[in-house]
Backbone and ligand atoms as CSV (ligand in chain L), in Angstrom:
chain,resi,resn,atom,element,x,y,z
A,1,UNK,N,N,-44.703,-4.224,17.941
A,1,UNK,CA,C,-43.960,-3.055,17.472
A,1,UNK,C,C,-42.465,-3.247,17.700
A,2,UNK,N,N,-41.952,-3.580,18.914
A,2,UNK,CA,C,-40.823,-4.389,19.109
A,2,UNK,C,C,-40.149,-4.900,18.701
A,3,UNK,N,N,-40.957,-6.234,17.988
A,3,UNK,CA,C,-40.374,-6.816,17.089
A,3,UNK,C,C,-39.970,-6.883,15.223
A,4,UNK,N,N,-40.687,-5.824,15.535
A,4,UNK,CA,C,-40.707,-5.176,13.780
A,4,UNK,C,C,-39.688,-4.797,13.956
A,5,UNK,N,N,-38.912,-3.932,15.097
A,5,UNK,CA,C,-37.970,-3.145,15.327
A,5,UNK,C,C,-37.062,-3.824,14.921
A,6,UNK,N,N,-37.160,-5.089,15.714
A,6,UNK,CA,C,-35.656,-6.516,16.182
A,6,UNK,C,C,-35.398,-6.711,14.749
A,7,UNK,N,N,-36.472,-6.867,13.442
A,7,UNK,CA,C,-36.945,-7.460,12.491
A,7,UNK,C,C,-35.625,-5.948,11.620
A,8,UNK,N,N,-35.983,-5.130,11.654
A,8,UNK,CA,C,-35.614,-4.145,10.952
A,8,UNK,C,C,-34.053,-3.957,10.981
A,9,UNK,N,N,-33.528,-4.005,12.676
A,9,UNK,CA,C,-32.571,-4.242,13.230
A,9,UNK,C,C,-31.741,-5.158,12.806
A,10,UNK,N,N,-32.291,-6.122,12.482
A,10,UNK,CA,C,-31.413,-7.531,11.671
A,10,UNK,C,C,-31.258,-7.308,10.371
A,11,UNK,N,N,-31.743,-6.952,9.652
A,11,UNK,CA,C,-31.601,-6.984,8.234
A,11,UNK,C,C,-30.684,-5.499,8.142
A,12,UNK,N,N,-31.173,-4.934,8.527
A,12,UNK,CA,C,-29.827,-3.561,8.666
A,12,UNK,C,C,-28.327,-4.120,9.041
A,13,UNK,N,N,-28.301,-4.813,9.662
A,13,UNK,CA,C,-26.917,-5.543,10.061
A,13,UNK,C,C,-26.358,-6.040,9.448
A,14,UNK,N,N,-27.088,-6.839,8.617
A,14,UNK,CA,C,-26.727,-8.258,7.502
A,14,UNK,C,C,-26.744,-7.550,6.481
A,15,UNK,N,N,-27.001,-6.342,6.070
A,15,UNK,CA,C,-26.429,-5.665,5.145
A,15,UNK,C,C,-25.194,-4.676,4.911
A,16,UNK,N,N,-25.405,-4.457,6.231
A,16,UNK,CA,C,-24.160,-3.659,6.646
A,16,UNK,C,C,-22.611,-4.840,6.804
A,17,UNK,N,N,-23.532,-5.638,7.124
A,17,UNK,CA,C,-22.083,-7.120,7.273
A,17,UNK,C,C,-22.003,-7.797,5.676
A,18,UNK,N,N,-22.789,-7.471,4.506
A,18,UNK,CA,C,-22.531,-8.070,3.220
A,18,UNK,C,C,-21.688,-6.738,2.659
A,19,UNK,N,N,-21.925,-5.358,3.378
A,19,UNK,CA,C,-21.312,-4.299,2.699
A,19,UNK,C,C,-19.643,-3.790,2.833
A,20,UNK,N,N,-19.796,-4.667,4.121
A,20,UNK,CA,C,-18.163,-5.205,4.612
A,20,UNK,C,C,-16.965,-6.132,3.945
A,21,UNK,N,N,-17.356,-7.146,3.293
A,21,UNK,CA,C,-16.931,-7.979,2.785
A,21,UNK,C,C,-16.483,-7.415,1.203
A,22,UNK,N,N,-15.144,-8.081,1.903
A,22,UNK,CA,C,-14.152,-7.695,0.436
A,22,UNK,C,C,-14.965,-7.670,-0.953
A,23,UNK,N,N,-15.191,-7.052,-1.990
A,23,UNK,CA,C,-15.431,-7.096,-2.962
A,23,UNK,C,C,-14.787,-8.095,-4.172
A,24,UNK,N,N,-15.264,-9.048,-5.173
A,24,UNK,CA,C,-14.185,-9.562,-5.817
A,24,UNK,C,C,-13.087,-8.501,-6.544
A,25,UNK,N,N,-13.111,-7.488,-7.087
A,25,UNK,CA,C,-12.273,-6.974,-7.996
A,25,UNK,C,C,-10.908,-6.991,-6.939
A,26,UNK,N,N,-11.307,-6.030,-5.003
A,26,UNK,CA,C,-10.330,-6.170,-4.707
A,26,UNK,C,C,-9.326,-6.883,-4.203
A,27,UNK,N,N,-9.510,-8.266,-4.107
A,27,UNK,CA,C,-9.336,-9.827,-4.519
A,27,UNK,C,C,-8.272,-10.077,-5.288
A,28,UNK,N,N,-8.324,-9.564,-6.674
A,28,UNK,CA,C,-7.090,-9.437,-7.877
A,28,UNK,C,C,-5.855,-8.869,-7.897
A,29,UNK,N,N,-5.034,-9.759,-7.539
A,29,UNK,CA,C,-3.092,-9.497,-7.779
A,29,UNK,C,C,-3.165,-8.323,-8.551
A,30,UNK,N,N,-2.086,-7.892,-8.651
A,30,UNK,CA,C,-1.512,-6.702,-9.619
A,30,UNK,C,C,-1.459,-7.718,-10.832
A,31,UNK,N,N,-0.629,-9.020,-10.826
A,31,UNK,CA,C,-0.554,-9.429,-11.985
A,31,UNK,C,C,-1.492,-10.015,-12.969
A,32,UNK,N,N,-2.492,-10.598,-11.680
A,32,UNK,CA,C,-3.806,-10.732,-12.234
A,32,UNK,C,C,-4.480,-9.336,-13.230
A,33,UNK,N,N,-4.444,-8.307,-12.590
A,33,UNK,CA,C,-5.081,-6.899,-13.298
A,33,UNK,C,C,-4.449,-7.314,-14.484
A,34,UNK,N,N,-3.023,-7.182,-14.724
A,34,UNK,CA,C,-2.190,-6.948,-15.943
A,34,UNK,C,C,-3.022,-7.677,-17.305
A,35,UNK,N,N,-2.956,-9.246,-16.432
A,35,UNK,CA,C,-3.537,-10.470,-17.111
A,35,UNK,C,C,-4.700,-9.984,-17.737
A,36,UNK,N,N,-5.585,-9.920,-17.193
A,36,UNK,CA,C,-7.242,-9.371,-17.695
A,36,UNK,C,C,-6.760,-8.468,-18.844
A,37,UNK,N,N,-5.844,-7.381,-18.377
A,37,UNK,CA,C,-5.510,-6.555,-19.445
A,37,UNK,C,C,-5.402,-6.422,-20.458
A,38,UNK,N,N,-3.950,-7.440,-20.526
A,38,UNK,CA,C,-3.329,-8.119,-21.751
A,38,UNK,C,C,-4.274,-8.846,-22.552
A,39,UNK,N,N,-5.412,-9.791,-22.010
A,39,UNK,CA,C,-5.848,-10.367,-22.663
A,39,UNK,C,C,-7.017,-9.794,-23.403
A,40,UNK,N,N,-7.389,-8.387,-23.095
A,40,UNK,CA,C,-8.446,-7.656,-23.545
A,40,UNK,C,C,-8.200,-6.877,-24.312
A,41,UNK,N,N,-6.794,-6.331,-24.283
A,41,UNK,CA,C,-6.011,-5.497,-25.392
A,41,UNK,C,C,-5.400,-5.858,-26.090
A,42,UNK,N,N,-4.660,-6.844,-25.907
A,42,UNK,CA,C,-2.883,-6.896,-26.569
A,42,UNK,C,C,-3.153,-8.390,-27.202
A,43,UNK,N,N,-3.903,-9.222,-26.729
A,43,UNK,CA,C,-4.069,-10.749,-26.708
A,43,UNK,C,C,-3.702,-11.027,-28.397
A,44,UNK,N,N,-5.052,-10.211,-28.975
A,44,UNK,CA,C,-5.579,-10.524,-30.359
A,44,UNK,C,C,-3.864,-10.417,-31.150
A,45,UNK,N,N,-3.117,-9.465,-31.323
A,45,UNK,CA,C,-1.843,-9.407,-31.653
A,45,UNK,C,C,-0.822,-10.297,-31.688
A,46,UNK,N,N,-0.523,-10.227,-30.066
A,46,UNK,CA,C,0.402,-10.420,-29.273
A,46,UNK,C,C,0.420,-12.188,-28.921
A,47,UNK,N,N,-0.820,-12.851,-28.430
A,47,UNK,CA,C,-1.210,-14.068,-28.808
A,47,UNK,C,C,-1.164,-14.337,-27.111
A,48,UNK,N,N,-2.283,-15.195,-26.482
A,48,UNK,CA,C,-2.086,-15.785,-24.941
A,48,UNK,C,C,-0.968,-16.122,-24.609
A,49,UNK,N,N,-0.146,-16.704,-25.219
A,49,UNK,CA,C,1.297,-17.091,-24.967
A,49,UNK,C,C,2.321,-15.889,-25.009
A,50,UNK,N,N,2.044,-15.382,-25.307
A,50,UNK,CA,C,3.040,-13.509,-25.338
A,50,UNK,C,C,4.003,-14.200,-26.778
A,51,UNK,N,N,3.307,-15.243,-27.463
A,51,UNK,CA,C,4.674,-15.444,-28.746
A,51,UNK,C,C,4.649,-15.100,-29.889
A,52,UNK,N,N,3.300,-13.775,-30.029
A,52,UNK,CA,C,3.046,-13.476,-31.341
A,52,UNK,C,C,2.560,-14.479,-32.557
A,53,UNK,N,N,2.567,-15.436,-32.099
A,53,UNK,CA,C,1.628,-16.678,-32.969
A,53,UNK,C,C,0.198,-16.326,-33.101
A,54,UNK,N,N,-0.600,-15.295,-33.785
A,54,UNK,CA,C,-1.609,-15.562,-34.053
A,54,UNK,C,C,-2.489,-15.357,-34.847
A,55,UNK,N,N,-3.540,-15.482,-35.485
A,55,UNK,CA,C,-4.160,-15.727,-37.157
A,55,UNK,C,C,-3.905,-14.063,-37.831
A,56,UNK,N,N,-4.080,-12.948,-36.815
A,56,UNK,CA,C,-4.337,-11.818,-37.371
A,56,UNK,C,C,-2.559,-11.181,-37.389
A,57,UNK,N,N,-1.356,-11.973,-36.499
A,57,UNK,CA,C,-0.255,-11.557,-36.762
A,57,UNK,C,C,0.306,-12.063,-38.137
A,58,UNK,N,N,-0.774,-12.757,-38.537
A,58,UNK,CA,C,-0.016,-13.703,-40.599
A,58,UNK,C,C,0.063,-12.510,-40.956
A,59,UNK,N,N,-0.698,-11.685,-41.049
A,59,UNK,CA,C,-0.894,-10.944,-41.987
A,59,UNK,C,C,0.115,-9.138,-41.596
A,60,UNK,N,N,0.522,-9.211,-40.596
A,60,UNK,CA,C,1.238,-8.126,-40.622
A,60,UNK,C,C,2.536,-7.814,-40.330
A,61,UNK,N,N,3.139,-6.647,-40.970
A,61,UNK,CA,C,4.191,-6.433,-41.410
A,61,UNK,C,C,5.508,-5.029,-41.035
A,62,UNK,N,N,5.765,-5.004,-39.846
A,62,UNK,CA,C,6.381,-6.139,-39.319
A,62,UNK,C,C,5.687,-6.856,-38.085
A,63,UNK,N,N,5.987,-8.016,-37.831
A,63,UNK,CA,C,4.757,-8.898,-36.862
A,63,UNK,C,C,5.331,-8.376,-35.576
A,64,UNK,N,N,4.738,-8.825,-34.825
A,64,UNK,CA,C,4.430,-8.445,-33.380
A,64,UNK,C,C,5.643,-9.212,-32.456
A,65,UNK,N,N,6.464,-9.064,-31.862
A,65,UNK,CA,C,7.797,-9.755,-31.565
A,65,UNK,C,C,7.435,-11.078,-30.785
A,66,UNK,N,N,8.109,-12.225,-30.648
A,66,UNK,CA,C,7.863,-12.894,-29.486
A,66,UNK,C,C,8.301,-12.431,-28.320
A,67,UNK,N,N,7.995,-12.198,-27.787
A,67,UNK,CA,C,7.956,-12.254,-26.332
A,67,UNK,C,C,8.712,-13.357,-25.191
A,68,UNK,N,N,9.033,-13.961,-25.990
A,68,UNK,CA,C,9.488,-15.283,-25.138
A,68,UNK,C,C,10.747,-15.949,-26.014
A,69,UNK,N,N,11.406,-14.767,-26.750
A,69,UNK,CA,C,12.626,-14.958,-27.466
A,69,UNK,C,C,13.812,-14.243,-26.255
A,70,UNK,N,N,14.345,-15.178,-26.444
A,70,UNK,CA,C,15.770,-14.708,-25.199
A,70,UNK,C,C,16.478,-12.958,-26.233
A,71,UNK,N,N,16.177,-12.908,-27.572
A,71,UNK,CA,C,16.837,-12.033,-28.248
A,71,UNK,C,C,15.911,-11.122,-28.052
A,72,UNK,N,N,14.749,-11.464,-27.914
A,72,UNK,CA,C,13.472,-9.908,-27.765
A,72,UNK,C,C,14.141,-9.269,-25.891
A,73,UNK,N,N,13.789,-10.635,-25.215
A,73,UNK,CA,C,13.682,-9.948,-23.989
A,73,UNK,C,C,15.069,-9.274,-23.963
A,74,UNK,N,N,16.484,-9.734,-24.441
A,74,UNK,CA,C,17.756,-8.484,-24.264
A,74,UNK,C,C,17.027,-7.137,-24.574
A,75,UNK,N,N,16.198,-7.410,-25.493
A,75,UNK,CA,C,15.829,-5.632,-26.083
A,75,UNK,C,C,15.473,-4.849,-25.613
A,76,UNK,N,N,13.951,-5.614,-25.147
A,76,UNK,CA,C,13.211,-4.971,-24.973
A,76,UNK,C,C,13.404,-4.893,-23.315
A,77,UNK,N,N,13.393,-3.307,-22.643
A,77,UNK,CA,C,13.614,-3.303,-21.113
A,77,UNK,C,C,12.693,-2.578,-20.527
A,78,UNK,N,N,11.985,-2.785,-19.529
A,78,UNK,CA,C,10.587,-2.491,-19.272
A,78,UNK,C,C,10.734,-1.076,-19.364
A,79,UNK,N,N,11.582,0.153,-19.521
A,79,UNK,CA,C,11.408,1.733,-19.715
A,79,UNK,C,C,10.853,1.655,-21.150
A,80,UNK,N,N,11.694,0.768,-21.985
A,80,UNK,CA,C,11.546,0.682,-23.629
A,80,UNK,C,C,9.806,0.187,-23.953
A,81,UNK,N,N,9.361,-0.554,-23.172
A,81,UNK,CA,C,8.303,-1.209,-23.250
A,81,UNK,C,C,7.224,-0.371,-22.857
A,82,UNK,N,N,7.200,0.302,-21.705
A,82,UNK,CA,C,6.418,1.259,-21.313
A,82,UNK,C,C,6.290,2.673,-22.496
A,83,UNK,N,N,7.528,2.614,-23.379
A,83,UNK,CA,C,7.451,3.871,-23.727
A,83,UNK,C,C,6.435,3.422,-25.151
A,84,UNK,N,N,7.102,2.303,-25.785
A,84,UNK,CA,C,6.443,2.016,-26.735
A,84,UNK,C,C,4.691,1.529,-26.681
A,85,UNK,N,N,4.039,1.208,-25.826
A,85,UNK,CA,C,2.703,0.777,-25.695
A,85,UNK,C,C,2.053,2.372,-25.259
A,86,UNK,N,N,3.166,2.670,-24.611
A,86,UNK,CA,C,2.149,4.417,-24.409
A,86,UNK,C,C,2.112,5.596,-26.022
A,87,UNK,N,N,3.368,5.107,-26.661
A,87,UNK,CA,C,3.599,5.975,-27.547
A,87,UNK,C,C,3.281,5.270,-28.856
A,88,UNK,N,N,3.241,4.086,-29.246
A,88,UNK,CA,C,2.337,3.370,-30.071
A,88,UNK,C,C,4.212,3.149,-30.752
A,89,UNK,N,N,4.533,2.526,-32.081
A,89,UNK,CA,C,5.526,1.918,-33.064
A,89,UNK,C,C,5.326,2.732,-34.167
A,90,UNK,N,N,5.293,3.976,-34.769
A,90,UNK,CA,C,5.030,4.150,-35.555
A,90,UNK,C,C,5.717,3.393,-37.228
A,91,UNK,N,N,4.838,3.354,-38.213
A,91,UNK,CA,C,4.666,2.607,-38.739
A,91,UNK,C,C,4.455,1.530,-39.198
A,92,UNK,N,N,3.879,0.715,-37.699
A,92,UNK,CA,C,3.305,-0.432,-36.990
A,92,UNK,C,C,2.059,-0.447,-36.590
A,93,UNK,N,N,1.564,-2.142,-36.850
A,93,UNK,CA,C,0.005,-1.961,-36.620
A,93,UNK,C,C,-0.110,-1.972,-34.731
A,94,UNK,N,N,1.733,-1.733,-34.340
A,94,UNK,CA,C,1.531,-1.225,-32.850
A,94,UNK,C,C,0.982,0.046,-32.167
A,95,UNK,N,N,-0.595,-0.072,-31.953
A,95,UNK,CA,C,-0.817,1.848,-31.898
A,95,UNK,C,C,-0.409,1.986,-30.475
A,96,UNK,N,N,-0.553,3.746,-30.193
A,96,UNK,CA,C,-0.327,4.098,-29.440
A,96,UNK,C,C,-1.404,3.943,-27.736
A,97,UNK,N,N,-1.294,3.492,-27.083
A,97,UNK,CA,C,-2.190,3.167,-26.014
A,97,UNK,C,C,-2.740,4.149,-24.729
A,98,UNK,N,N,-2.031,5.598,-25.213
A,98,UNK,CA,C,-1.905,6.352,-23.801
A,98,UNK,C,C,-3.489,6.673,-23.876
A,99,UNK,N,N,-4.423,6.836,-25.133
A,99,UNK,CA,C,-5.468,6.996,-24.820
A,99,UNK,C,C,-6.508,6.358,-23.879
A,100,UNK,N,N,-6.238,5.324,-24.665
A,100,UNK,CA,C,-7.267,4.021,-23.907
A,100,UNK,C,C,-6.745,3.719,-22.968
A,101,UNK,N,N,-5.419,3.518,-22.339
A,101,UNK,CA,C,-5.611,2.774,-21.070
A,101,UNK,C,C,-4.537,3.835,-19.777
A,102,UNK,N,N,-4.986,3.740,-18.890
A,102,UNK,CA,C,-3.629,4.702,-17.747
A,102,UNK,C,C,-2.841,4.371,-17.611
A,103,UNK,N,N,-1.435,5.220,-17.377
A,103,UNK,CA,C,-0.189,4.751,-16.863
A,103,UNK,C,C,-0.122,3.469,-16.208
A,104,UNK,N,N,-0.928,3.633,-15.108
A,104,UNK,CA,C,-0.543,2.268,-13.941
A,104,UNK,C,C,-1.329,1.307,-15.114
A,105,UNK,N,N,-2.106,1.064,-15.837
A,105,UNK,CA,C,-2.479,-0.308,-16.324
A,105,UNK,C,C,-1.426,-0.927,-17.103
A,106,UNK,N,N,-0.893,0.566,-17.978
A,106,UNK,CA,C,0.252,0.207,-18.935
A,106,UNK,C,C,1.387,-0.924,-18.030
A,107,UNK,N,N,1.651,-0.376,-17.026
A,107,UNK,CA,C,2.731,-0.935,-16.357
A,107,UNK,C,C,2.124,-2.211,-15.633
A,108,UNK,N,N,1.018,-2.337,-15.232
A,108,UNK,CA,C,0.190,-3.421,-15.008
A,108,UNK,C,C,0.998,-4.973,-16.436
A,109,UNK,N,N,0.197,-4.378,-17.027
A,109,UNK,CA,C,0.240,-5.028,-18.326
A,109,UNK,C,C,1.863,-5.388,-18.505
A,110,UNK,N,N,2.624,-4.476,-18.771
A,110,UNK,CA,C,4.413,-5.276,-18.756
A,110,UNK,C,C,5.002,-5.460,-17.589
A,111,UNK,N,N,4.404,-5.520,-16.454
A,111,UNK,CA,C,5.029,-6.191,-15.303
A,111,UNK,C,C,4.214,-8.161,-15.766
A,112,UNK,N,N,3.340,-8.104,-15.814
A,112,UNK,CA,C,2.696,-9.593,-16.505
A,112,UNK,C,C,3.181,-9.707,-17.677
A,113,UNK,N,N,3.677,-9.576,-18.802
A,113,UNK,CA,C,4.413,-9.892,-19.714
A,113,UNK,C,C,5.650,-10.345,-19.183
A,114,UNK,N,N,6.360,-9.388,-18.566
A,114,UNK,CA,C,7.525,-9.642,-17.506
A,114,UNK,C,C,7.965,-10.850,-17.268
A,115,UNK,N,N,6.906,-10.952,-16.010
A,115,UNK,CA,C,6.687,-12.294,-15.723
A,115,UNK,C,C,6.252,-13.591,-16.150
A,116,UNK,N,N,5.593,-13.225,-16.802
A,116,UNK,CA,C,4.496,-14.670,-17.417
A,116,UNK,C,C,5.328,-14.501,-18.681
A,117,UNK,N,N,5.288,-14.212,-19.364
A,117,UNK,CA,C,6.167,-14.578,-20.479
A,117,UNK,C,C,8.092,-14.855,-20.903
A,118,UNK,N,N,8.125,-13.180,-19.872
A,118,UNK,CA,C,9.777,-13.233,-20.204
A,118,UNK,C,C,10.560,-13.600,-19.494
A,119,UNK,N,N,9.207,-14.199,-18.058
A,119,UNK,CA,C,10.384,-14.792,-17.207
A,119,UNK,C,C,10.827,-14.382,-16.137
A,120,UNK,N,N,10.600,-13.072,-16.303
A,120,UNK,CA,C,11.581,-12.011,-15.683
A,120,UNK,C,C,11.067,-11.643,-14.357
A,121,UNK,N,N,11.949,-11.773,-12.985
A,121,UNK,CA,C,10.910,-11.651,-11.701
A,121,UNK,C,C,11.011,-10.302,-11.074
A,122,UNK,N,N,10.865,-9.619,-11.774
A,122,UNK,CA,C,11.100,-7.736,-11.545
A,122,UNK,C,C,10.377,-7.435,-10.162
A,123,UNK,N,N,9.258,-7.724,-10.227
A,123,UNK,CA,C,8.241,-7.642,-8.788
A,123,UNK,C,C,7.431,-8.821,-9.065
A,124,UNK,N,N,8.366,-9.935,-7.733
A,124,UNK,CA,C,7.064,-10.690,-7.385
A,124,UNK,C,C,5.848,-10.456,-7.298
A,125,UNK,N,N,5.157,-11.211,-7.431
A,125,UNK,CA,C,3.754,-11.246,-6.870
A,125,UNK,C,C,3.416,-10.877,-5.423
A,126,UNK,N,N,2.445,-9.636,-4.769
A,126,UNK,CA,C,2.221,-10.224,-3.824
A,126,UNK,C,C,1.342,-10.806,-3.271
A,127,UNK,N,N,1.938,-11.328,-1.835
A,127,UNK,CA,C,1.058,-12.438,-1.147
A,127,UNK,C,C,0.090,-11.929,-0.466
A,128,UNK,N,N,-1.228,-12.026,-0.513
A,128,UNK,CA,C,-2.109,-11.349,0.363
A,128,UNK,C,C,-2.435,-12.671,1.532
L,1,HEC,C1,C,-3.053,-4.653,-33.865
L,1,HEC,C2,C,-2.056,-5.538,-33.329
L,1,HEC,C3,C,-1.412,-5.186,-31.993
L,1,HEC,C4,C,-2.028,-4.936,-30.787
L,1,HEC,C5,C,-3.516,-4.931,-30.487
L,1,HEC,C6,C,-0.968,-4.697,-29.851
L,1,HEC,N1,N,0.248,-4.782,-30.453
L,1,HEC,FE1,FE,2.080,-4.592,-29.544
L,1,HEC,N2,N,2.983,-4.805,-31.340
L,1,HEC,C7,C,2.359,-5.071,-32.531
L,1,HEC,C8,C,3.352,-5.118,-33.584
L,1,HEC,C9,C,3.074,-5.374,-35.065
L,1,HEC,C10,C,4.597,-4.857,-32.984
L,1,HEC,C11,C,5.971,-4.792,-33.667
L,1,HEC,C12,C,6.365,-3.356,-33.835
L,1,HEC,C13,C,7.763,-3.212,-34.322
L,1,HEC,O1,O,8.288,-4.122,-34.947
L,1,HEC,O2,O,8.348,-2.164,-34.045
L,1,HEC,C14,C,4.333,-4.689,-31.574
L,1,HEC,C15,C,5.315,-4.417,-30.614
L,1,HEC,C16,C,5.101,-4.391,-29.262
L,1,HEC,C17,C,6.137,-4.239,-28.266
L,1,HEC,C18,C,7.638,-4.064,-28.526
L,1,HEC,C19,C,7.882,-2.652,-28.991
L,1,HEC,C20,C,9.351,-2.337,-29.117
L,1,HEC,O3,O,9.783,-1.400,-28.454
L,1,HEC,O4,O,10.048,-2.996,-29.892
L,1,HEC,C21,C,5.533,-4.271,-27.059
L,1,HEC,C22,C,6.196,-4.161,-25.699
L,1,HEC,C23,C,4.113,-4.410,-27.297
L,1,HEC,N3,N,3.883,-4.482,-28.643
L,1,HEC,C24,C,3.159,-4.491,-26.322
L,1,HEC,C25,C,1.786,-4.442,-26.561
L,1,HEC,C26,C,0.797,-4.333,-25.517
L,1,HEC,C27,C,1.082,-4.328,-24.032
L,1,HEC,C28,C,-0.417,-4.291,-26.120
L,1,HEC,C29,C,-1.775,-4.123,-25.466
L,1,HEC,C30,C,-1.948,-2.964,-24.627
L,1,HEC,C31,C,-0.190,-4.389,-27.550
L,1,HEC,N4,N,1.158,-4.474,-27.769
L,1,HEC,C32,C,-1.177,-4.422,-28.512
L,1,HEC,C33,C,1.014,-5.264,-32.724
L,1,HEC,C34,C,0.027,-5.078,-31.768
């Protein structure tokens, strides 16, 4: 009976010690989040490279900016950027995003453009 106990006792532990352990999601940088983001929303457009190079930007009018043009990034300034992905381009196949995704992802998402594309080191990464 004892040892059923010891038996019961252990596996309660070792679950309680697997229920401890960091989870992967919370594992993921901020810029990482962005990344996943971008590439689940914006990718198809916008292109992995943030340069607007891609099969479905041939076709539209006006195309999707590069991202990695020294003349885009003067423009575009992360208030301008935030406003436009929340508020969509009208008369652009840029829609508006406030539905589908939250504030903090929005900003998720152009802090990694930011960086990974424009360069720009607004908020490092941090180091965990
Ligand atoms: C269906 C294609 C498409 C998708 C999907 C898309 N975009 Fe765009 N985006 C565009 C086009 C086209 C423009 C150019 C609009 C213009 O010239 O004003 C644009 C413009 C922009 C701009 C610059 C706007 C400005 O102020 O000049 C930003 C920033 C941007 N997109 C970010 C994003 C982000 C972030 C996502 C994902 C959440 C996204 N886009 C998804 C097509 C797309």
């Amino acid at each position: 009976m004892f040892k059923r106990f010891l038996v019961f006792l252990f596996i309660f532990l070792l679950l309680t010690a697997i229920n401890l352990l960091p989870s992967h999601a919370e594992e993921l940088t901020p810029l990482k989040k962005g990344e996943k983001l971008y590439d689940s929303n914006c990718a198809v457009c916008h292109g992995d490279k943030g340069d607007g190079k891609t099969w479905v930007s041939e076709d539209l009018n006006p195309k999707p900016q590069n991202f990695t043009d020294p003349k885009v990034i003067k423009t575009l300034t992360r208030k301008r950027m935030i406003q436009s992905i929340t508020n969509g381009r009208e008369g652009t196949a840029m829609q508006p995003f406030k539905t589908q995704l939250l504030k903090d992802e929005i900003e998720l998402i152009v802090d990694y453009i930011r960086a990974a594309f424009m360069k720009i080191d607004a908020k490092p990464e941090k180091k965990k």
